[in-house]
N, C-alpha and C positions, 0 to 999 in steps of 0.2 A: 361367820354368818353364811346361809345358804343363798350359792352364787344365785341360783332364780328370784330368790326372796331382796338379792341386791338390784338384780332388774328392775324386779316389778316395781321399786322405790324410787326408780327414775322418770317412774308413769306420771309422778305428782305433777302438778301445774302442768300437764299436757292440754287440759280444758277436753269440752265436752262437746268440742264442736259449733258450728254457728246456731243461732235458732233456725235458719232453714231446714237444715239439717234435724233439729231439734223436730220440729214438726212433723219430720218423712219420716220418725223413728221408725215407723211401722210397714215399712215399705217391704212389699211381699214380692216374692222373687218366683217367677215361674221356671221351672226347667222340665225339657222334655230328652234327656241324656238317657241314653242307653244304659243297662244297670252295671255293665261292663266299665263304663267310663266315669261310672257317678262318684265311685271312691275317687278320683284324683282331683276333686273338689277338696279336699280333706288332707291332701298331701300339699306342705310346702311349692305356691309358684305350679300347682298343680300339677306337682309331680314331672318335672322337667319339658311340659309339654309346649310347642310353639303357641306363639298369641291364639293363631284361627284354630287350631285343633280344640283348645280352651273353649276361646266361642262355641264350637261345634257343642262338646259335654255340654254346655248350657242351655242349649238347643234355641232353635229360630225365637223364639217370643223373647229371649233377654233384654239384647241390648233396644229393640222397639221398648218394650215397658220401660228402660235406663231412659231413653228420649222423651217419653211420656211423662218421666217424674221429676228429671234435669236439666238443669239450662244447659249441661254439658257435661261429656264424660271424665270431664278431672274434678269437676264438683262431685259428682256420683261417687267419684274414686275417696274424696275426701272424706264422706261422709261413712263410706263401707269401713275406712282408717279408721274413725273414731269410735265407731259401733264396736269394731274391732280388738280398740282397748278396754271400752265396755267391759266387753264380754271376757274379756283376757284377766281384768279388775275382779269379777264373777268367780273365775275357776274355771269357766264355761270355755275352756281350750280349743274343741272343736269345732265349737260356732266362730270363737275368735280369728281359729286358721282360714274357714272358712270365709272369713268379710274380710280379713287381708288379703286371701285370694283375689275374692271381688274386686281392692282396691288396688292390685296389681293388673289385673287384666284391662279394668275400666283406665290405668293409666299407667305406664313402666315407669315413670317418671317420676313415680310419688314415694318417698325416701321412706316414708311411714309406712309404706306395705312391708318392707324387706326387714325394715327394722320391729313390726311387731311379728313379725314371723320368726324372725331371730332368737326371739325372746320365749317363744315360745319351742322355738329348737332346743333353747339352752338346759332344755329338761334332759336329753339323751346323755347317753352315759358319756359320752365325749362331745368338745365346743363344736367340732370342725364344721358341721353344720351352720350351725350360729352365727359364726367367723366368715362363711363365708356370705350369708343373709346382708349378716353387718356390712361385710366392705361392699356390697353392693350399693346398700343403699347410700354409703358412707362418698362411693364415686360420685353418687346423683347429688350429693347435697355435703361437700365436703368441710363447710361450716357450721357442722350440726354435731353440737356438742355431745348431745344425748347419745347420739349414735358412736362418736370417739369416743365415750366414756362405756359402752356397752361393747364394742370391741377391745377396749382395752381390758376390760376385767374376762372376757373370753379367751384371751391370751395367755394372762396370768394363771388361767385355769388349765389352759392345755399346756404351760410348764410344768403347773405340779405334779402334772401324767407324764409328762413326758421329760423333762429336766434339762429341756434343748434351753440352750443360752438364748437362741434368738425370737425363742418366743414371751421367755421373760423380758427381750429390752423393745421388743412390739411393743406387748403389753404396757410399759411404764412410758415410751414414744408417745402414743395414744393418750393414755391419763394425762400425762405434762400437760399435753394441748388440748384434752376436754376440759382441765381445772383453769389452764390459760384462758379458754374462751368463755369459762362459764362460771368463774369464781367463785358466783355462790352454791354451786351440786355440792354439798354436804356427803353425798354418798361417793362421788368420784373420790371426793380428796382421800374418804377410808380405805375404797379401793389401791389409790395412788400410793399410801402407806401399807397398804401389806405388797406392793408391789415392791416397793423400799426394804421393805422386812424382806422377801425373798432375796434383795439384792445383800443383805445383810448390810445395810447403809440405816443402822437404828436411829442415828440423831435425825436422818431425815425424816424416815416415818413416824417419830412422834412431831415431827413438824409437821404432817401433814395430818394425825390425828387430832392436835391441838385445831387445827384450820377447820376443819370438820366440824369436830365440836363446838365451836365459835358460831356453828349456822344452824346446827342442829342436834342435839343430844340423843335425838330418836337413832343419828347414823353409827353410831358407835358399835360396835362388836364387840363385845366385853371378854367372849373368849378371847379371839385375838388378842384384846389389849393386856390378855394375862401371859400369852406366847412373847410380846412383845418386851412386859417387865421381865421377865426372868431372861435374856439377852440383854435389856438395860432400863434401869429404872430411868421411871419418868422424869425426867428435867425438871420438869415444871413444879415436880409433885403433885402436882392433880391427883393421878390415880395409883393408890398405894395400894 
């Protein structure tokens, strides 16, 4: 399955945000950024820039209109997050980078910026990006499933490029304690089983296909699970 396409499947039950937020969908953002600085709106974290130089591309009228429309900048921050996955849901990429930007500046702290940004990294021909999005946000909020399960299939990804041992036992590290913390991610556990497959541990990974399956049948990868019979047929016989 396509590693983005397993992302975007962890978006489900994110929710849509509060109805406040619901209300302010429409909130228009002024900027008066020199045309110089305007692209690093549009770059991951804005392009490695400090908080106030960020402010600055945003220019003086931002954060006043962010006070005018919010009881506070980490509700603002919340609300750019969820527009964020919105848009991310869309295709709409660059409006998505761009409101996780939002929600990263309006708040460093919000685990949701780094993690939809991440995700949206995970497009570049390599994770490292992503990887690094992920464990950021993964520091802020280190009981967040979503996000160990989003690092742990970026790992698995940059072994297959790269065939380093230690980013295949990241990678399955990570899955163990997203499917630990979050039993029911249907897509983790498929994750969690081709992380098994690469370790060549096949009884595991159909144990962890079967667990999958049990929560959702949409998580399945059926190429996989044809990589998977021809190293060992299914246990269970389920899938012949």
């Amino acid at each position: 399955m396509n590693y983005y396409v397993l992302l975007l499947a962890l978006l489900t039950g994110l929710g849509s945000g509060t109805a406040q937020a619901q209300r302010r969908s429409k909130v228009k953002i002024k900027t008066e950024a020199a045309p110089a600085s305007a692209a690093s709106r549009y770059q991951p974290l804005f392009g490695g820039l400090s908080v106030a130089a960020a402010e600055g591309v945003m220019g003086p009228a931002f954060l006043p209109d962010i006070a005018r429309s919010f009881p506070s900048r980490a509700e603002a921050s919340r609300f750019f997050s969820t527009k964020g996955y919105e848009y991310l849901t869309e295709g709409q990429l660059d409006t998505a980078r761009y409101r996780f930007n939002l929600a990263w500046l309006l708040d460093q702290q919000n685990p949701e910026a780094y993690r939809g940004l991440g995700i949206i990294s995970s497009r570049q021909p390599t994770p490292d990006a992503a990887i690094t999005l992920f464990a950021q946000g993964l520091a802020i909020a280190p009981a967040n499933a979503g996000i160990m399960s989003d690092l742990g299939a970026s790992y698995l990804l940059r072994y297959k490029q790269t065939r380093k041992k230690k980013d295949l036992e990241q990678g399955l590290t990570y899955l163990e304690k997203a499917t630990a913390a979050d039993p029911a991610n249907a897509t983790a556990w498929q994750q969690l089983a081709q992380g098994y497959f690469l370790r060549e541990e096949y009884p595991k990974a159909w144990e962890a296909v079967h667990q999958g399956q049990s929560l959702n049948m949409t998580s399945i990868d059926f190429d996989f699970i044809g990589e998977l019979q021809a190293k060992l047929p299914d246990p269970r016989g389920m899938f012949k």
